[in-house]
C-alpha positions as CSV (number, residue, x, y, z in Angstrom):
1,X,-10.2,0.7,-8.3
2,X,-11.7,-2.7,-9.0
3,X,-14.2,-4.3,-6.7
4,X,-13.1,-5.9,-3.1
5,X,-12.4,-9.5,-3.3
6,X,-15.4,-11.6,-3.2
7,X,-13.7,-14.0,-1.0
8,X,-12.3,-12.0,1.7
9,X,-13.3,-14.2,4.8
10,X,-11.1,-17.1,3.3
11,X,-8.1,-14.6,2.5
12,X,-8.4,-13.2,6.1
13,X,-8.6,-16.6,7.3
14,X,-5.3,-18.4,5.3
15,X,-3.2,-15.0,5.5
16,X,-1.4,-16.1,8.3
17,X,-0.1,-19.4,6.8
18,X,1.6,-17.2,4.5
19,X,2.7,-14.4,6.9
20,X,4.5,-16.6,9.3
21,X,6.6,-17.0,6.6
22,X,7.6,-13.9,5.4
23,X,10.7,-12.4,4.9
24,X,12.8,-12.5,8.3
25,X,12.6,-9.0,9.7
26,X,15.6,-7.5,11.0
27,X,18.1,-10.0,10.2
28,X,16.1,-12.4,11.8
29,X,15.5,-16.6,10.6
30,X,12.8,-17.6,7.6
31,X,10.4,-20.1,9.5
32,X,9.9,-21.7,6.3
33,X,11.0,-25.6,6.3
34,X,10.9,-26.1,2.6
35,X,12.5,-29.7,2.5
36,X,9.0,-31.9,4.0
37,X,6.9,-29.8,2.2
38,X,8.4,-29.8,-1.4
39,X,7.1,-32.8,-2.8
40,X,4.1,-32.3,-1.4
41,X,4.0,-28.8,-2.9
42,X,4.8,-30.4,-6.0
43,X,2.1,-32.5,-7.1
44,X,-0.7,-29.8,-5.4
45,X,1.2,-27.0,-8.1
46,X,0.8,-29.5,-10.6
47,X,-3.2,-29.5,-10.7
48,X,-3.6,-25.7,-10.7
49,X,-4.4,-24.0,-13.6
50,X,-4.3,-20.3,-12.8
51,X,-7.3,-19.5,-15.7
52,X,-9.8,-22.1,-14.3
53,X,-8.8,-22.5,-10.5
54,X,-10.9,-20.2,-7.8
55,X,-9.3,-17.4,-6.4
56,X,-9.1,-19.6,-3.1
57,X,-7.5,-22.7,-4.6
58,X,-4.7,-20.3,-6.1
59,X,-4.8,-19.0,-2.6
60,X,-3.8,-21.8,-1.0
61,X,-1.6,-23.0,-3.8
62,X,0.1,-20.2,-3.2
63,X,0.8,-20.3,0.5
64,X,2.5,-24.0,0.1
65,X,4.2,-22.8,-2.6
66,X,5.7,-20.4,-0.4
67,X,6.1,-22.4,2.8
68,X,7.7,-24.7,0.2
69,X,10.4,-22.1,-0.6
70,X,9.3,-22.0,-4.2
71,X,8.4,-17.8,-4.3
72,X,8.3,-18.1,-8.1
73,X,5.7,-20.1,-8.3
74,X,3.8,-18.3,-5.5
75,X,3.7,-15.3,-6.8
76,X,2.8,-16.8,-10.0
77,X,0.0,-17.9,-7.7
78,X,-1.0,-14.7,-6.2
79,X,-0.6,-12.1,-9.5
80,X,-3.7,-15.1,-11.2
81,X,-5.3,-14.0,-8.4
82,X,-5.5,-10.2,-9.1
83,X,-5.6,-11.0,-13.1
84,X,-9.2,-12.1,-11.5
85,X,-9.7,-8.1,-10.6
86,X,-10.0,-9.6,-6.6
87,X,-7.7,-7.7,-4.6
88,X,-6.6,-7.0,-0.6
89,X,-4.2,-6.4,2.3
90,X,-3.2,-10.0,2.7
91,X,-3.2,-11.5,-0.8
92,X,-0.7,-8.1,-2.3
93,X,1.0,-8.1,1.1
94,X,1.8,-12.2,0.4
95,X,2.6,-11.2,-3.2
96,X,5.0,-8.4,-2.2
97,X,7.0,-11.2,0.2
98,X,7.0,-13.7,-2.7
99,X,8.4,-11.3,-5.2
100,X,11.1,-10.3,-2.4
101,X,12.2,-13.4,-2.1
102,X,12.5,-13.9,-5.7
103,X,14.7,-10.8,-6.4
104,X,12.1,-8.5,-7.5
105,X,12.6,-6.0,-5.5
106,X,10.6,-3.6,-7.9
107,X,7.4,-5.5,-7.7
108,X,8.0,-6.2,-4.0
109,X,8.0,-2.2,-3.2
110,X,4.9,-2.0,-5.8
111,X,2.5,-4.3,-3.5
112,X,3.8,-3.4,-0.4
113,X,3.2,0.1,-1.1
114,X,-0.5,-1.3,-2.7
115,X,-1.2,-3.4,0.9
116,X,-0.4,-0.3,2.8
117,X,-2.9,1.7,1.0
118,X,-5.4,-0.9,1.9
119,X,-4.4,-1.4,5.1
120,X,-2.4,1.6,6.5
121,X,-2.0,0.6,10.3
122,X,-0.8,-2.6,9.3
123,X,3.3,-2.5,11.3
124,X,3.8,-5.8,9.6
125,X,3.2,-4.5,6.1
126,X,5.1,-0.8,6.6
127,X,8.1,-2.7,8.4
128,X,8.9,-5.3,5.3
129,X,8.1,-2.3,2.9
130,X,11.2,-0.6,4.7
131,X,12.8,-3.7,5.2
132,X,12.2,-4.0,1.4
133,X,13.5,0.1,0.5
134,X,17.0,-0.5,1.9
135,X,17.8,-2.8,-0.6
136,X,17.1,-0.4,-3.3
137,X,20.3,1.2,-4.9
138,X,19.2,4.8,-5.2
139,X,19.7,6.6,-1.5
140,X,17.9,9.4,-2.3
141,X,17.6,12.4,0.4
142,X,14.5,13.6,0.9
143,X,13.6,17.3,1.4
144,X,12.7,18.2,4.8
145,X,9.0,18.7,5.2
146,X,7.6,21.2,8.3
147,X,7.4,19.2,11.1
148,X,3.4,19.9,11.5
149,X,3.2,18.6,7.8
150,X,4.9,15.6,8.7
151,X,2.8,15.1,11.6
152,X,0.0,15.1,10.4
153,X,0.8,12.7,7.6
154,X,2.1,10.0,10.2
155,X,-1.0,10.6,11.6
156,X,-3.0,10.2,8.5
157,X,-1.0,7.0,7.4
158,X,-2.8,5.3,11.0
159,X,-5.9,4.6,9.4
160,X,-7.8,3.8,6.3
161,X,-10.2,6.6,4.2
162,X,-13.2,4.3,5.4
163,X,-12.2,4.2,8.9
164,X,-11.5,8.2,9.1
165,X,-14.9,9.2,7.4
166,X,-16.6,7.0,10.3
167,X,-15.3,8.8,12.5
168,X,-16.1,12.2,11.4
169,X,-19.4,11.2,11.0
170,X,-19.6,10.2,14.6
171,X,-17.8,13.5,15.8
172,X,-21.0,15.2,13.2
173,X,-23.1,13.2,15.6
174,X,-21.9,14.6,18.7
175,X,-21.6,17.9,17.5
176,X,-24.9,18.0,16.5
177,X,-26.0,16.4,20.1
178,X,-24.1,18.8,21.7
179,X,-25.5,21.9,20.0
180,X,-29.3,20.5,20.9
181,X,-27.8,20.4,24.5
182,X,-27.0,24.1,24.2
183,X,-29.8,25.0,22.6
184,X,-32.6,23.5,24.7
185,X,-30.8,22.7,28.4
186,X,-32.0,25.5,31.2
187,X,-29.1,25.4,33.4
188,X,-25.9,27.2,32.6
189,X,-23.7,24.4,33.4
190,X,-25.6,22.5,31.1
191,X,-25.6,25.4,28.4
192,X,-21.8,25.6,28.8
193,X,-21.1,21.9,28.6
194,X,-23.1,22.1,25.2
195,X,-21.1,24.7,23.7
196,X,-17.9,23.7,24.4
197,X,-18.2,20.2,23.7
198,X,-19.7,21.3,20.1
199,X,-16.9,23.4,19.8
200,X,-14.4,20.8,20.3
201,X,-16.9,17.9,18.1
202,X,-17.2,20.4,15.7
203,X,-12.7,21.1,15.2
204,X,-12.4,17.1,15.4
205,X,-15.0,16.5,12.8
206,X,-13.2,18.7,10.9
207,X,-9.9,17.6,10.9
208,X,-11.2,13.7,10.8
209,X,-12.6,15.2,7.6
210,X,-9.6,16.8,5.6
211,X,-7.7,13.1,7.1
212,X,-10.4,11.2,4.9
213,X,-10.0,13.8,2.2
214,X,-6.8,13.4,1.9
215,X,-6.2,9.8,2.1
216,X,-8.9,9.1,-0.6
217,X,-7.0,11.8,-3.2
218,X,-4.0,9.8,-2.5
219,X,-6.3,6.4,-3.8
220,X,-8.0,8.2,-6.6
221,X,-5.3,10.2,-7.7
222,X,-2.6,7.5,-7.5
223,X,0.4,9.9,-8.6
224,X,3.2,7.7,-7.1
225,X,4.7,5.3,-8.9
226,X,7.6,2.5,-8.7
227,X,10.4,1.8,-11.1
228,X,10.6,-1.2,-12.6
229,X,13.3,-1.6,-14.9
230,X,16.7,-2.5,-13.5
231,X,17.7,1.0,-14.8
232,X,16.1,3.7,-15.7
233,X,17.7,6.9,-17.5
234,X,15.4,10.3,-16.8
235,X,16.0,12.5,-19.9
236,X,15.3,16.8,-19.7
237,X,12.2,16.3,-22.3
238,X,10.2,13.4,-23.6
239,X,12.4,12.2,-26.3
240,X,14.5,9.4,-26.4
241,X,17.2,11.1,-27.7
242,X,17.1,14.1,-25.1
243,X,20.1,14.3,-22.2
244,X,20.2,12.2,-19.5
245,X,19.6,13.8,-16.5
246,X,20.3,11.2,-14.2
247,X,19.6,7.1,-13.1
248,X,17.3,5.4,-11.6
249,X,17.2,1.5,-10.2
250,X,14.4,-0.7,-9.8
251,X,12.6,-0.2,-6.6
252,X,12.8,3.5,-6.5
253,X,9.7,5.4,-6.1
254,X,8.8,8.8,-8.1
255,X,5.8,11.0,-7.9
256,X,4.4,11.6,-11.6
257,X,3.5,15.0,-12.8
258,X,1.8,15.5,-16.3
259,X,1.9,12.7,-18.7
260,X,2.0,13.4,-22.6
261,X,2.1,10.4,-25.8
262,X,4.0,7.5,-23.6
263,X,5.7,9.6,-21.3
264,X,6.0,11.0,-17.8
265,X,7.2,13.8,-15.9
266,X,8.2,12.5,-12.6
267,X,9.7,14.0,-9.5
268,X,12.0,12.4,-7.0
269,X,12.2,12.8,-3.1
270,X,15.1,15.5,-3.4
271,X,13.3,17.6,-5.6
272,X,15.2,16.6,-8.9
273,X,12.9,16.1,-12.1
274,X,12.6,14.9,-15.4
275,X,10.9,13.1,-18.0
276,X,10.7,8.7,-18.1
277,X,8.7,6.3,-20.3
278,X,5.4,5.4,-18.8
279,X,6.2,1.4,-19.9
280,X,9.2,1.8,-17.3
281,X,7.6,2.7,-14.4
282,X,3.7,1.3,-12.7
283,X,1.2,3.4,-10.7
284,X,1.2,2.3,-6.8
């Protein structure tokens, strides 16, 4: 992936601006007041140019451009902002309510899905990404996953790769702390406490491990994708003229299998498969 915005201190800093006025969760009210602030959004559009403006004038172009009610313009705003190859949680999270609001609902599920990678803890982020998924036309059941699988995936989705491989070097630490313990202590109490705490260091540093693992193939890899036509036929081969197997809407998210000269062999929650044009779909 490209390399972290250079400016995250300022993003961190103005993301509220723009987060207070995010869609309204659960039926609730926008907090936006658009009318006092129009004109005044207005003439502040009217000096940016997205190819020479810093990434923190687009920034805050963007956030009175939303408070303004014009979501158009700000996710104009935002996207000039990754053409830039500067990217995090806030600035896709911002540019997933912007496209929302302006009846992409595609390109919404696409950032909010790209936020949540960055920043999987975030309740704001996974709520409006749900929020965002019941609007979506396709009701797709998903298979039913062992419960332990599940689990652990839940349990995964809680932090970041960074923030799981500190932590299994910590338990590393301690395991290796707790082995010296064993190893060089002269009371039995002592000797026991060793072992059994690099025992349990030791199982924890492993799973903390295979979390970190896990999450970062899920980053590398980046086999899920989002549809974003308005409807999408999936055909039984890749060739346009092959049978339709069945429709997909915008929004709709597919796992992709083996690609071949512009197309994609994608899989659906239910299990159901088939073969879509790669132009029609984008990589979370």
């Amino acid at each position: 992936m490209k390399i972290y915005i250079t400016i995250a201190a300022a993003l961190f800093t103005l993301a509220s601006a723009a987060q207070e006025a995010a869609m309204p969760a659960a039926g609730g009210q926008d907090s936006t007041q658009a009318a006092p602030l129009a004109a005044q959004a207005a003439g502040a559009q009217a000096e940016i140019d997205p190819a020479t403006a810093s990434a923190e004038e687009l920034w805050q172009a963007g956030n009175t451009a939303y408070s303004a009610g014009d979501y158009t313009r700000a996710a104009e705003l935002y996207t000039a902002i990754t053409d830039k190859g500067l990217y995090s949680a806030p600035l896709y999270y911002n540019l997933a309510n912007a496209l929302f609001k302006s009846g992409e609902t595609g390109g919404a599920i696409l950032y909010y899905n790209r936020a949540l990678h960055l920043s999987p803890g975030d309740e704001d982020i996974r709520h409006n990404l749900e929020y965002a998924e019941r609007s979506t036309k396709d009701k797709i059941e998903e298979i039913p996953e062992f419960f332990l699988v599940s689990w652990a995936k839940k349990v995964r989705s809680t932090m970041s790769c960074t923030a799981w491989t500190v932590i299994s070097l910590l338990l590393f630490a301690a395991t290796l702390a707790s082995c010296l313990v064993y190893l060089l202590s002269q009371r039995i109490a002592m000797r026991k406490a060793g072992f059994y705490g690099m025992a349990a260091a030791l199982l924890l540093c492993i799973a903390t491990t295979l979390m970190a693992w896990s999450e970062r193939n899920m980053l590398v890899e980046r086999n899920e994708a989002v549809v974003m036509s308005s409807s999408l036929s999936v055909k039984s081969s890749p060739d346009k003229s092959a049978t339709d197997l069945f429709v997909l809407h915008e929004g709709t998210v597919v796992t992709i299998g083996s690609t071949v000269d512009g197309w994609a062999e994608v899989r659906i929650a239910d299990g159901n498969k088939g073969w879509v044009e790669t132009e029609r779909i984008e990589r979370i």
